[in-house]
C-alpha positions in Angstrom: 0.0 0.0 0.0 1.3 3.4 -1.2 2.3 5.9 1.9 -0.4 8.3 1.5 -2.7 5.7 1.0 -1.6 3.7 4.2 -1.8 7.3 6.1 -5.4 7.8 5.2 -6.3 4.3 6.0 -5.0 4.3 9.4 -6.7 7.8 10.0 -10.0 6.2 9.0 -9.2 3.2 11.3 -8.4 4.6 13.9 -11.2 7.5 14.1 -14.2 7.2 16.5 -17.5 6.5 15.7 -19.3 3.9 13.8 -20.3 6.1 10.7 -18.9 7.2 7.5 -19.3 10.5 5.9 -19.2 11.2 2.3 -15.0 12.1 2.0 -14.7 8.7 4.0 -17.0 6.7 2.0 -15.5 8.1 -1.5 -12.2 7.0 0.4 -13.1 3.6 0.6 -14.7 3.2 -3.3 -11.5 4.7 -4.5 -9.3 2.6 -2.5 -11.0 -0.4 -2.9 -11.1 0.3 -6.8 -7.2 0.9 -6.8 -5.7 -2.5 -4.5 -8.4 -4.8 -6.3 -8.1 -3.5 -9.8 -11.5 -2.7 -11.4 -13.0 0.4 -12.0 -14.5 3.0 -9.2 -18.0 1.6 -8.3 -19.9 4.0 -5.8 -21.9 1.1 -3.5 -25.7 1.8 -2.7 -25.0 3.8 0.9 -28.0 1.9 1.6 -26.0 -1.5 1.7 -23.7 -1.5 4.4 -22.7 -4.8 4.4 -21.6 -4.2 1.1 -19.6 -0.9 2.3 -18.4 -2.9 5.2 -17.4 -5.8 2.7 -14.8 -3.3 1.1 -13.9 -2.0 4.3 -12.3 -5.3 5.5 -11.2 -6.0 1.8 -9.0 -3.2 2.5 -8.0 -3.9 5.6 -6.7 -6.9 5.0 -4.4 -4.7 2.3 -3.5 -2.4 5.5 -3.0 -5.3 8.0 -0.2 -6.9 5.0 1.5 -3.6 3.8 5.0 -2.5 5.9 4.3 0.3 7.9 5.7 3.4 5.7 8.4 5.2 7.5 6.7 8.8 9.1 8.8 11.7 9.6 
């Protein structure tokens, strides 16, 4: 996972609360797009298990990648 990429993700990890605004949830479709290669799909807000389905997708991308050296 690319530095900026892995920054955002552990902001949005590590936040409080249980809900997503918009800037979070375009962060997940374009991330999700970009580590699983297909084009950017903007989910039904509706379905959350289908939002939450790309949400662990990516973690699992996170929970892999090296921790990118902060300065």
């Amino acid at each position: 996972m690319e530095r900026n990429d892995y920054l955002a993700w552990y902001d949005f990890i590590n936040k409080k609360g249980n809900t997503i605004d918009h800037s979070e949830y375009m962060l997940v479709m374009e991330l999700h797009a970009k580590y699983f290669n297909h084009k950017l799909k903007k989910l039904c807000k509706c379905k959350g298990s289908a939002v939450q389905k790309y949400i662990d997708d990516i973690n699992e991308v996170f929970e892999k990648s090296p921790k990118p050296k902060i300065r």
